[in-house]
C-alpha positions in Angstrom: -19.4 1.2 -11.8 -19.5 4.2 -10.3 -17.5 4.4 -7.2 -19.6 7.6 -5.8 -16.0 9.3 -4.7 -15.9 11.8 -7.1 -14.4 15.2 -5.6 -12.9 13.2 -2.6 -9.2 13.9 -2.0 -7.1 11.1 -1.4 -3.3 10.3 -0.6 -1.5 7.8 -2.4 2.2 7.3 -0.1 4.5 5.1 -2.2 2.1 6.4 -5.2 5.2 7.1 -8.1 5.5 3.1 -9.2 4.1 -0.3 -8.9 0.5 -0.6 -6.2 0.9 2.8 -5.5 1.0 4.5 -8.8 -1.9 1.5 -9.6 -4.3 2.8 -7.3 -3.8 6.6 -7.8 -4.2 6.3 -11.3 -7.8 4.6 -10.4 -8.8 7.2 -7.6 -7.7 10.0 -10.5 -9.7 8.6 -13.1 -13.0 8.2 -10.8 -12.8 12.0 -9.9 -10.9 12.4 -6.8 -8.9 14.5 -6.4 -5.0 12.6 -6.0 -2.2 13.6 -3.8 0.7 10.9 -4.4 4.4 10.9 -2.7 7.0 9.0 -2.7 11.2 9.4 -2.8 12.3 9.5 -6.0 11.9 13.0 -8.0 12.3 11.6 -11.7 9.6 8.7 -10.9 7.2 11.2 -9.2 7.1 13.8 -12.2 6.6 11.1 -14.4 3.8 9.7 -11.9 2.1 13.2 -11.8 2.2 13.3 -16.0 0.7 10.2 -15.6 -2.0 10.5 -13.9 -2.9 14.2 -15.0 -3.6 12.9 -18.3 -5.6 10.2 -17.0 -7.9 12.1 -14.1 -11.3 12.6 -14.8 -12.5 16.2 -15.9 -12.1 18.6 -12.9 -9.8 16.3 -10.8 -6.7 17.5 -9.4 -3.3 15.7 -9.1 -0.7 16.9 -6.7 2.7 15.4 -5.9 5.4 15.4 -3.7 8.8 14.0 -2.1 8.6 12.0 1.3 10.0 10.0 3.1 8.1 8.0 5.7 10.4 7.5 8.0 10.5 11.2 8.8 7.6 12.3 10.9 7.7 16.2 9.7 8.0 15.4 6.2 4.5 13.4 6.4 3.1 16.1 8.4 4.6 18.8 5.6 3.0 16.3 2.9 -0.5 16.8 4.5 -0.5 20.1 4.9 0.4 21.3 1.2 -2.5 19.0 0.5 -4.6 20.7 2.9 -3.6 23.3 1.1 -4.6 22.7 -2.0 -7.3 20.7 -1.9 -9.4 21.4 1.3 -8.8 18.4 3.3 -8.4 14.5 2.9 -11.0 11.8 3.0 -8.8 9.0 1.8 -5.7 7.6 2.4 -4.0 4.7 0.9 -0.7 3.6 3.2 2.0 2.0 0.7 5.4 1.0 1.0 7.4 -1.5 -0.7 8.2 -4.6 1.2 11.6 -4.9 -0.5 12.8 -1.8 -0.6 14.9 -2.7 2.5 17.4 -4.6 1.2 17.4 -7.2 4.0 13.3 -7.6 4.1 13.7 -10.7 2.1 16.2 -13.7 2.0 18.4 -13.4 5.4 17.3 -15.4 8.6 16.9 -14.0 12.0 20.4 -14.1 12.9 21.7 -12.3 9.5 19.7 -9.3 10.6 21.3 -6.8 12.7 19.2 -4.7 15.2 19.4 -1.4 12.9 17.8 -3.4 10.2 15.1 -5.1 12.0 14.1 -1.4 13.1 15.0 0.3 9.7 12.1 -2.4 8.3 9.4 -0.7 10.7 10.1 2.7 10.3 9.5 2.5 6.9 6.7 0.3 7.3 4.5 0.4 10.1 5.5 3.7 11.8 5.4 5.3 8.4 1.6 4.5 8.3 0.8 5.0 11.7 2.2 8.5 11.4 0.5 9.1 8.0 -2.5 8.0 9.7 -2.5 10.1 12.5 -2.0 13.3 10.7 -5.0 12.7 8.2 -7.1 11.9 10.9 -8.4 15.2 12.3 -9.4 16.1 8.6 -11.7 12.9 8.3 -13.2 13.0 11.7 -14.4 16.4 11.0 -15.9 15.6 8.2 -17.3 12.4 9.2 -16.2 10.6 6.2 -13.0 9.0 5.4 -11.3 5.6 4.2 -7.6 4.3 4.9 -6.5 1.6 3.5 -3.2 -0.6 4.9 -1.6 -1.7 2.3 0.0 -5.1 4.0 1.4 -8.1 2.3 0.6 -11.9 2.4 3.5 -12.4 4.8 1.3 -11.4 7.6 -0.7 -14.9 7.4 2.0 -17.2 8.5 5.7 -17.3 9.3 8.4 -17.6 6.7 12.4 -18.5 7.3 13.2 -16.1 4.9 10.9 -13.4 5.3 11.1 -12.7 9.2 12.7 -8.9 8.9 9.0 -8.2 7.0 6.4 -11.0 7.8 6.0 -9.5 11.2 5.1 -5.8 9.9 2.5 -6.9 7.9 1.1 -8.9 10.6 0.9 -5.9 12.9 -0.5 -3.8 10.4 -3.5 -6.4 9.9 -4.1 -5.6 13.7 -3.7 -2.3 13.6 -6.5 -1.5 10.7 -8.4 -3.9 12.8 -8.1 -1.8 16.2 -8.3 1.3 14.6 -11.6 0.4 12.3 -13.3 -0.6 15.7 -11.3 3.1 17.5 -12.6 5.1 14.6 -16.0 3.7 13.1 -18.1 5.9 15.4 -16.9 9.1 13.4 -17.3 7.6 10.4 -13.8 6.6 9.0 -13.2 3.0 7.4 -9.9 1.6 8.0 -9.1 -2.1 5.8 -6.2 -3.9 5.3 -5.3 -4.7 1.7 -2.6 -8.0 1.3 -1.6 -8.3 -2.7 -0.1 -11.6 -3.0 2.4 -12.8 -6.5 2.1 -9.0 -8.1 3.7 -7.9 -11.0 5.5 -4.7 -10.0 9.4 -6.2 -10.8 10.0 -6.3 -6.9 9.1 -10.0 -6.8 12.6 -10.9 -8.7 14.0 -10.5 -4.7 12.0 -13.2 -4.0 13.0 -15.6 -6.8 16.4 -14.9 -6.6 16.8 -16.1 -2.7 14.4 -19.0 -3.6 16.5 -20.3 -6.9 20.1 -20.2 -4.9 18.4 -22.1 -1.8 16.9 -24.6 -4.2 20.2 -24.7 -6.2 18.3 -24.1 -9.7 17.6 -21.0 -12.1 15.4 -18.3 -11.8 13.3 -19.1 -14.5 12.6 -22.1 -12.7 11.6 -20.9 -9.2 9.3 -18.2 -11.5 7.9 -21.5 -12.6 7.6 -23.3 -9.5 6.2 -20.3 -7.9 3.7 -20.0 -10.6 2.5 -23.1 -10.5 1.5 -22.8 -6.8 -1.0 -19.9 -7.8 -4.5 -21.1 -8.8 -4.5 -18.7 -11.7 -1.5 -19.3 -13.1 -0.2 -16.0 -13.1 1.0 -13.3 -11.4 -1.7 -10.1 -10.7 -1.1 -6.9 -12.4 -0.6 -3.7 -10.0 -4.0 -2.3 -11.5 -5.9 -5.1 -10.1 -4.8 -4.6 -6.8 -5.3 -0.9 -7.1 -9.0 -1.5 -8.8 -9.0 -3.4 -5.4 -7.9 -0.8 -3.2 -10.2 2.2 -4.8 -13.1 -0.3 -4.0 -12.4 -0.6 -0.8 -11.9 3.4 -0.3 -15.1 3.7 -2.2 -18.8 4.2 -1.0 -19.7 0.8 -2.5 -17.7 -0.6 0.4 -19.7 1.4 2.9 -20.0 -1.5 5.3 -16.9 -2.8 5.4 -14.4 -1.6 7.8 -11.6 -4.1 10.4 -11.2 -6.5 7.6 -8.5 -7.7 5.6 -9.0 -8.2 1.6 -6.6 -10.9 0.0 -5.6 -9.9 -3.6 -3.1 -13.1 -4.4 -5.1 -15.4 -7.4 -6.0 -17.7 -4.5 -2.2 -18.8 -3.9 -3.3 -18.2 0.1 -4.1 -21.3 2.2 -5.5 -20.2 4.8 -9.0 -18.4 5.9 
């Protein structure tokens, strides 16, 4: 299907690995032109090499190192793809729920104030800074699509995730206030929540959950497994086919929403 985004530029944060790199690599190969960032130098040349060779004809690939817990880096980011491409109509807003070491496993009161606040700077504040400074360009156009990548943890409370299940819960509400802030100029903001994804930082998760139950990790894979409908884990280019629909014209009506991507393993509505 075609997505009718070829030529658009889009920003992929968190795009050298995993979701991130999932979603780029769709964007690239329907035409748009990709801008991807993220920390690591090694994965992000190996990210650009990637995607260059899988971009459709005429579509460029830029990338770059930052962090998003540093306001002038994101604004630096934007710029040099300003720069280079004209503007930006899309932007997909990922970060890794576990790369803080203390998102997952510890309860409240093994969490110390700098780590409850290091988990929404590079989180929440990261997006809402990348938001702000692609903004302008999408108003002025009157065309744009951002896309919150959130987690499942938003949905309901978890002893073991507090540190994290409270940013994706505020980031559900801020796509929502921001889709109804921002739909008059023509900019669709979403909420994406992957649920049991293959991207190798679900082990975390495992790990916690096999000591607490007191057996292996093969086990709680299996036990974990088993609660998902499908009987499987997702692969990060489902979620990222996900994500480029929803940044797509095909999802020209849809804006303040969140869209699950978890094999059904959610129980709520």
């Amino acid at each position: 299907m075609d997505l009718g985004i070829a030529g658009r530029v889009a920003i992929v944060s968190g795009g050298s690995r995993g979701i991130g790199y999932a979603a780029a690599e769709v964007l690239a190969e329907e035409g748009c032109h990709v801008a991807v960032c993220a920390l690591d130098p090694g994965r992000l040349a190996a990210a650009r090499s990637r995607l260059a060779a899988r971009a459709a004809p005429g579509a460029g690939v830029h990338a770059g190192r930052c962090d998003l817990r540093d306001a002038a880096a994101i604004e630096g980011f934007v710029a040099e793809v300003v720069d280079r491409f004209g503007g930006v109509d899309i932007l997909v807003n990922n970060a890794s729920p576990t790369d803080s070491p203390s998102m997952w496993g510890p309860v409240l009161d093994e969490v110390d104030d700098e780590e409850w606040l290091e988990t929404w700077r590079a989180k929440f504040i990261g997006y809402v800074r990348f938001s702000r400074a692609v903004l302008p360009h999408m108003r002025r156009s009157g065309w744009g699509r951002i896309v919150h990548v959130s987690g499942m943890g938003g949905r309901g409370p978890n002893r073991r995730y507090l540190a994290g299940g409270p940013v994706h819960a505020a980031l559900l509400a801020l796509a929502k206030g921001m889709a109804d802030e921002y739909g008059p100029d023509g900019v669709l903001v979403t909420a994406l929540s992957p649920g049991p994804i293959d991207t190798g930082h679900h082990g975390v998760i495992l790990e916690a959950q096999a000591r607490e139950a007191g057996i292996s990790s093969s086990e709680a894979r299996d036990r974990f497994v088993a609660a998902v409908p499908l009987r499987r884990y997702g692969t990060p280019r489902e979620a990222g086919e996900a994500i480029a629909y929803l940044c797509s014209e095909r999802a020209g009506f849809v804006t303040g929403v969140e869209l699950l991507v978890d094999g059904g393993r959610s129980r709520s509505f």
